[in-house]
C-alpha positions in Angstrom: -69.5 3.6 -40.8 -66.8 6.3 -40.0 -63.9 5.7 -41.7 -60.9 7.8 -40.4 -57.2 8.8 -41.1 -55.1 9.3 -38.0 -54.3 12.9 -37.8 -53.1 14.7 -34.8 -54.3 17.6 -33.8 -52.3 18.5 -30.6 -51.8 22.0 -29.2 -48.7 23.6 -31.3 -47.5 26.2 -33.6 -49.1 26.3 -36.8 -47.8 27.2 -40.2 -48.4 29.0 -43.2 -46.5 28.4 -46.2 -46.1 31.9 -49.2 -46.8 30.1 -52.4 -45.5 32.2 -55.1 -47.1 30.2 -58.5 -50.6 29.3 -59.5 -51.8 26.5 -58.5 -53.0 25.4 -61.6 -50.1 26.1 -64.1 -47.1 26.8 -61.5 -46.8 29.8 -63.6 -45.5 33.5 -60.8 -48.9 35.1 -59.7 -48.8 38.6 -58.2 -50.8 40.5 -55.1 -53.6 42.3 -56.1 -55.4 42.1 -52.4 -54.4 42.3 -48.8 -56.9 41.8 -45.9 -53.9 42.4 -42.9 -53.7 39.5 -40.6 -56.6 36.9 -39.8 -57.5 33.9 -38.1 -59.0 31.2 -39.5 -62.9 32.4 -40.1 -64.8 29.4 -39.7 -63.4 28.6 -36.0 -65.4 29.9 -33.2 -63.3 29.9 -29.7 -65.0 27.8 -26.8 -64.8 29.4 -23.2 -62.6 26.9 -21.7 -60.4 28.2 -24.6 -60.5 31.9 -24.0 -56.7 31.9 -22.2 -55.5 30.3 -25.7 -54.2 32.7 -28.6 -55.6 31.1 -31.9 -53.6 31.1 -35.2 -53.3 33.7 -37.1 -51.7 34.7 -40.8 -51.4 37.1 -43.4 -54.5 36.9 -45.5 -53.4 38.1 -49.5 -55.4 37.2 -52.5 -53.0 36.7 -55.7 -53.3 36.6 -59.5 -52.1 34.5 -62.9 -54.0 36.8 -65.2 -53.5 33.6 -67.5 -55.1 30.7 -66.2 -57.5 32.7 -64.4 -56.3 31.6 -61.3 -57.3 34.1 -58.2 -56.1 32.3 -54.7 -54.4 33.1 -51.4 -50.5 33.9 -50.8 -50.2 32.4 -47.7 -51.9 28.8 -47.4 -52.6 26.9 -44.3 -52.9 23.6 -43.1 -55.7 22.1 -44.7 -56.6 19.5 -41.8 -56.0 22.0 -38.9 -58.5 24.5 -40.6 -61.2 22.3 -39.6 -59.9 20.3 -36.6 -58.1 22.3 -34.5 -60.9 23.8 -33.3 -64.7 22.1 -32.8 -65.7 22.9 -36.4 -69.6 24.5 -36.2 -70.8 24.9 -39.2 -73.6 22.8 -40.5 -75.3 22.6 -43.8 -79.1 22.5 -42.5 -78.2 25.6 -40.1 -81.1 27.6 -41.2 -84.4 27.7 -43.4 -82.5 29.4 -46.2 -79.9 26.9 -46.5 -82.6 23.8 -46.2 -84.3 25.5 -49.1 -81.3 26.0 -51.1 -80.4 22.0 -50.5 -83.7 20.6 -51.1 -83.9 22.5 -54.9 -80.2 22.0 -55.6 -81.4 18.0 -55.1 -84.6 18.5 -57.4 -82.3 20.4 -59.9 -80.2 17.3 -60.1 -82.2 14.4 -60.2 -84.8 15.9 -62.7 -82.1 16.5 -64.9 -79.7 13.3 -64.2 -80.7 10.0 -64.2 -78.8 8.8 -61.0 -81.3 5.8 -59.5 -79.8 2.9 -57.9 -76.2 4.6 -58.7 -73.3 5.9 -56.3 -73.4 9.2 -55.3 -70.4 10.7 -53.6 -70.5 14.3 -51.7 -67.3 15.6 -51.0 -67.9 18.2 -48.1 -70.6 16.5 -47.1 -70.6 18.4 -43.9 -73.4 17.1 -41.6 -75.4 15.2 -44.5 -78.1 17.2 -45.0 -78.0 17.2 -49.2 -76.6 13.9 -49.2 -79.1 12.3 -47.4 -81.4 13.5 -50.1 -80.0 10.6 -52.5 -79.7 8.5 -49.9 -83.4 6.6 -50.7 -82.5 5.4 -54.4 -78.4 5.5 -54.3 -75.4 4.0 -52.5 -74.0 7.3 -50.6 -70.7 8.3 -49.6 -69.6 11.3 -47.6 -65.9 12.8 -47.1 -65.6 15.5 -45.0 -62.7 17.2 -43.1 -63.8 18.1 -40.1 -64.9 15.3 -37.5 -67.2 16.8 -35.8 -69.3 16.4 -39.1 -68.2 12.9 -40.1 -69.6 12.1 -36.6 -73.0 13.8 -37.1 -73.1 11.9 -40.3 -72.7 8.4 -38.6 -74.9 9.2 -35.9 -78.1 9.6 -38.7 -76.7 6.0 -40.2 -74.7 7.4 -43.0 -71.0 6.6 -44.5 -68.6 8.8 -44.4 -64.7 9.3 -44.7 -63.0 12.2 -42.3 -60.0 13.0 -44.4 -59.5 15.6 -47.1 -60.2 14.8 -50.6 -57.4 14.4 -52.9 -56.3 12.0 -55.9 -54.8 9.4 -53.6 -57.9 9.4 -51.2 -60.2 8.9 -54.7 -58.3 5.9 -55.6 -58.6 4.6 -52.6 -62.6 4.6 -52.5 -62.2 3.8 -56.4 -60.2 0.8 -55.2 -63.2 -0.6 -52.7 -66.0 0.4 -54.3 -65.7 1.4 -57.8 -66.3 4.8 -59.9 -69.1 7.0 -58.9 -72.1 8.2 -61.4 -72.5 11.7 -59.5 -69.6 13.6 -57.5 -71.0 16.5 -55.4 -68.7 19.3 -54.4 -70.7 22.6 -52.8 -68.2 25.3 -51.0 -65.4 22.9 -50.7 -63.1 22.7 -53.9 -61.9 26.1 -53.2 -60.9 24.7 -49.8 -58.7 22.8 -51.3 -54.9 23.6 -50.8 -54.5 21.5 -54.6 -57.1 22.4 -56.8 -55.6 20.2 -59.4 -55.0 17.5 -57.1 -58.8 17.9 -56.2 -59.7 17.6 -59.5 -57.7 14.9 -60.7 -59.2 13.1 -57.9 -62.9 13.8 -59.0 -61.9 12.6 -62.7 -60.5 9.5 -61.7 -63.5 8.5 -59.6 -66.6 9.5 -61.4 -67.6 7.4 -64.0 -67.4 7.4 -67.8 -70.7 8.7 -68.0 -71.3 10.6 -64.6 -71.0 14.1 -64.0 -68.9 16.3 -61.4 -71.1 19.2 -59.7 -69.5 21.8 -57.9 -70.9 25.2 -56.4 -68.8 28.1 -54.5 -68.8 31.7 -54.5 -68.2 33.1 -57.8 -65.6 36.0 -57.6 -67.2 38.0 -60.4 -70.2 38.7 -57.7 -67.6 39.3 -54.9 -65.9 41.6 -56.9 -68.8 43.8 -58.7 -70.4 43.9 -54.9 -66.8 44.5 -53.0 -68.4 41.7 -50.6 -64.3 41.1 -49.5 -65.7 39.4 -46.4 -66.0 36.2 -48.8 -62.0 36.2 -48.6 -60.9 33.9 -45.6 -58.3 31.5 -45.3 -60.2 28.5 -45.5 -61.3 30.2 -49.2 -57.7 28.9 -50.7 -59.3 29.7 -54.3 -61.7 32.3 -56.0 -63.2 31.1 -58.6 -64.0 32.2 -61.8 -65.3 30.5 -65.3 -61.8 31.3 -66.7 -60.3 29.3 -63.9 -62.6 26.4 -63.9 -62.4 25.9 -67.2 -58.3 25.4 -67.1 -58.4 23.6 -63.9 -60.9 20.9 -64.8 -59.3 20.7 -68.6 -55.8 20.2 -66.9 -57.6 17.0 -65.3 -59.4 16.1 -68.2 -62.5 17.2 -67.3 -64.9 19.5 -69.3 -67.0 21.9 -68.3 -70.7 20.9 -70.6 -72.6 24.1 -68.7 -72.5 26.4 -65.8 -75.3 28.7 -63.8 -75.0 31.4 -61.5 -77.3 31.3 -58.6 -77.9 33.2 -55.4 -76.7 30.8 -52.2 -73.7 33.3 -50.2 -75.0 36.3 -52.0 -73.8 34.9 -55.6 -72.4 31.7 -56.4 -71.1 29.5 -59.7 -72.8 25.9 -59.9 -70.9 23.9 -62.4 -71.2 20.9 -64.6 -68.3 18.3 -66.2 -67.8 15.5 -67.4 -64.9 13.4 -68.2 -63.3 14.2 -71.7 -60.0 13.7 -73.6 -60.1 16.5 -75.6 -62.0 19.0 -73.4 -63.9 21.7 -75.7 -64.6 25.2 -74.9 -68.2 25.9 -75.3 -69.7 29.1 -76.9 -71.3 29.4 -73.2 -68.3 29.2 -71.5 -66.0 31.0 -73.6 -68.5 34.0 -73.8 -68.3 33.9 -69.7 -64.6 34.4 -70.3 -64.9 37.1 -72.6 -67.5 38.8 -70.0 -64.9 38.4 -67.0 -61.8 39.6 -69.3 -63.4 43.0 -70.3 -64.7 43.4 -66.8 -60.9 43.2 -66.2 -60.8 40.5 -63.3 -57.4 39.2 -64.2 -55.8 42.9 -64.8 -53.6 43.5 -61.6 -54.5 47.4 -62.2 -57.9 47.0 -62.0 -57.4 45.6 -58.4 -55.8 49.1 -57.1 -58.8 50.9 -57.1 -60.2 48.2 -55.6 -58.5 48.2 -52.9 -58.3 51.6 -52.1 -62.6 51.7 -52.4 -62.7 49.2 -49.7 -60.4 50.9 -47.1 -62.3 54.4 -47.7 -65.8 52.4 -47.1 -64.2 50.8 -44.0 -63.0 54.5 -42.7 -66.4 55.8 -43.6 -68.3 53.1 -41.9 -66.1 53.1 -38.6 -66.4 57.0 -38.5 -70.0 56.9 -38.8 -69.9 53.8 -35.6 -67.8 55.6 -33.6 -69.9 59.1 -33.5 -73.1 56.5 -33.0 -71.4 55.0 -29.6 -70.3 58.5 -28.4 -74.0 59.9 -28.9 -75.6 56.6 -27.9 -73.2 55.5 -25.1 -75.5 53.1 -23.2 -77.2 51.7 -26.7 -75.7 48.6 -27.4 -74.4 47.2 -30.6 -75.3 43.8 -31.6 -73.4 41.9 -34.5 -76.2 39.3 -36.3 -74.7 35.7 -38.1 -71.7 34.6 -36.9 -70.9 33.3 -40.1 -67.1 33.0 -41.5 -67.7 36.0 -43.8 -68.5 38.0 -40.6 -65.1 36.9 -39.2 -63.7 38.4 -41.9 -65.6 41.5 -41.8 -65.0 42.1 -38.0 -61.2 41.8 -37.9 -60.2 43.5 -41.0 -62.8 46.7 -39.7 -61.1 45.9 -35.9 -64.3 45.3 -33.7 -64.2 43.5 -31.0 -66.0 42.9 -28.0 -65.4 46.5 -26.8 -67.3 47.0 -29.6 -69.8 44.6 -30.3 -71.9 43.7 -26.9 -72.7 40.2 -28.4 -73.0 38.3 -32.3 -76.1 36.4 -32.4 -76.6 33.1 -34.9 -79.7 30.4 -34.7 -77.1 27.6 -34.8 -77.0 25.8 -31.4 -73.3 24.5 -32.4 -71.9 28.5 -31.9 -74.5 29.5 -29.3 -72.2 29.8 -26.2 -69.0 30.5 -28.3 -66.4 33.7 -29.3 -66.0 34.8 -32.2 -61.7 34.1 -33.5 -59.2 37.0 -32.2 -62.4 39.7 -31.6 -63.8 37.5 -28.6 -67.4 38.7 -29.1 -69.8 36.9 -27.1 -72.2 34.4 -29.6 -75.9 33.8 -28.0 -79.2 33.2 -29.6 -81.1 36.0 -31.4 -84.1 36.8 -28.6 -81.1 38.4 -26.5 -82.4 41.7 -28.3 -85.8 41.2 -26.4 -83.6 42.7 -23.2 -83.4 46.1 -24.7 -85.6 49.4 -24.9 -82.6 50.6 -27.2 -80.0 48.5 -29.4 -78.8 48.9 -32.6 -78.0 45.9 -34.9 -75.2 45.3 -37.3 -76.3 42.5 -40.0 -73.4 40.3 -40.9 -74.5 38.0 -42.9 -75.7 40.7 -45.3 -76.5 37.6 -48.2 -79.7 36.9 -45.3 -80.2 40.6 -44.5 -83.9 41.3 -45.2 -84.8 37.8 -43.8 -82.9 38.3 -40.8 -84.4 42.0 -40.1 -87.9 40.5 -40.5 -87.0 38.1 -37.5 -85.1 40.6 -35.3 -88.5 42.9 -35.6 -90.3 40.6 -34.0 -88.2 39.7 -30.9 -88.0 43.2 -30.6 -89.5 46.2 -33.1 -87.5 48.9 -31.8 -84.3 47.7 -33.3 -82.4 50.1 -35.4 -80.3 48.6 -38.1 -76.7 50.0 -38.9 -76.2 49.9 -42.5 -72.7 49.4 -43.7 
């Protein structure tokens, strides 16, 4: 079953809206990051699409230093993210990621009991974790993009192509009750309404079930400087500080928390429902950690900024020199992930840089990458060269990657950024 909502997704102008208050308290934020102008990261361009010009906006990351709240400036439309272009990427897109998805399931149902219950996944993306639960529990997907509702359907399993929000969860609540487990893994900081989002996962999960979300954790992007985790289809960054207002403005409460390594650091959560949510000595010494590191300071952000545009000059001179030296050496991007999107157009190389960007997944195999047009093919193109040089961009899978790339080829030098 593959319910839809009729959207349209015709070839037009698309929009960004300035949003000038937090999105959890309404409350003015301020700038304290700005990337230039982007398009969206998770798109890769098909070749009948190459005479098109893709979307693109400002991309600003803003700050209430009192909820906590770190999140775009400029916010796009939330269904064109993912449907205006064949969306491509899939949960079970390499060994790392299986791994990652078959302990996050162990995690869970070792420490849950969650037999014969209902187990929604919001961004369930091609099905991969939820088909985990699928054995012992009635399973529901929702997804945004099609493409992945489709390749849900195709292995037998529900799922809903719309974007989750409160009226969507009442809806499901409506026809098939409350759930005992809501899953939610790199997707609530999609959300263009975190509070919406979360009011929605309140008012479906159970009196006694439990919320689970994971995403990048901005304490890790900011101590690393990793900006390429900053795209627009990131609307939020989150932080304990953050979670812990948004989920108790829904009446959700945060009962523990870990930090694990999926995207080069993320924050798993745990809630539950409660009408008095409590601040637990875990959680509120998290805070205290991420106010003395100063993450919701605008000055500390200054600095920040300025570090990552000396790096980028640094890097680019070192590049340049390399290609002048090395004329006829070519220069290979590896992962055309969304945080290599990121990475490529705020450092400006393009395919008269890059000869190609190579990924595993057969979905972006035969694809450009957004606005920088680089070539995407499979990772044994570097078997064609006596000399290449390779430029890791999804540096969260670097020393697995290089291990790979040594064998196609062992004369591979690797350009460190």
């Amino acid at each position: 079953m593959n319910l839809k909502t009729d959207h349209t997704t015709e070839s037009k102008q698309t929009n960004s809206r300035l949003t000038s208050n937090c999105l959890i308290t309404g409350e003015p934020v301020v700038k304290i990051v700005d990337l230039g102008m982007h398009p969206y990261a998770d798109t890769f361009i098909n070749k009948d699409q190459l005479g098109l010009s893709e979307p693109v906006f400002p991309l600003e990351v803003y700050l209430n230093p009192n909820s906590g709240q770190i999140q775009l400036g400029y916010i796009t439309d939330d269904f064109e993210r993912y449907n205006l272009y064949a969306y491509s990427y899939t949960s079970a897109n390499s060994q790392f990621s299986r791994n990652h998805w078959d302990n996050y399931h162990k995690t869970i149902a070792e420490r849950f009991v969650i037999k014969n219950k209902t187990v929604i996944e919001i961004g369930s993306n091609d099905g991969y974790l939820l088909n985990h639960f699928s054995s012992d529990n009635v399973t529901l997907g929702v997804d945004t993009s099609k493409e992945m509702c489709d390749l849900m359907s195709g292995k037998g399993m529900n799922a809903i192509n719309d974007c989750f929000t409160e009226k969507l969860a009442k809806n499901i609540k409506n026809k098939q009750g409350t759930a005992e487990l809501i899953i939610a893994n790199n997707v609530f900081n999609h959300s263009n309404n975190p509070l919406d989002f979360a009011k929605g996962a309140a008012d479906l999960l159970s009196d006694s079930g439990v919320f689970v979300f994971e995403l990048p954790y901005w304490e890790d992007t900011f101590k690393s400087k990793k900006f390429d985790q900053i795209y627009h289809e990131h609307v939020s960054y989150f932080t304990i500080k953050s979670s812990f207002n948004l989920l108790k403005a829904a009446g959700l409460e945060i009962f523990d928390f870990e930090k694990v390594d999926y995207h080069g650091g993320s924050l798993r959560v745990y809630a539950k429902k409660s009408a008095a949510p409590v601040l637990v000595n875990k959680v509120a010494d998290a805070i205290n950690n991420e106010e003395e590191l100063g993450l919701f300071k605008p000055e500390t952000y200054v600095g920040w900024q300025k570090e990552l545009l000396g790096r980028r000059n640094l890097f680019l001179q070192r590049l340049y020199n390399l290609k002048v030296n090395y004329p006829d050496a070519p220069i290979i991007g590896v992962g055309a992930a969304a945080k290599a999107n990121t990475f490529l157009n705020y450092y400006k190389l393009d395919a008269s840089v890059l000869k190609y960007v190579t990924d595993s997944s057969v979905y972006k195999q035969g694809k450009f990458t957004p606005l920088t047009r680089i070539p995407i093919v499979a990772d044994e193109v570097f078997a064609d060269y006596d000399e290449v040089y390779a430029l890791i961009l999804s540096w969260n899978l670097s020393d697995n990657l290089k291990q790979i790339l040594l064998k196609i080829n062992s004369k591979i030098k690797f350009i460190e950024v």
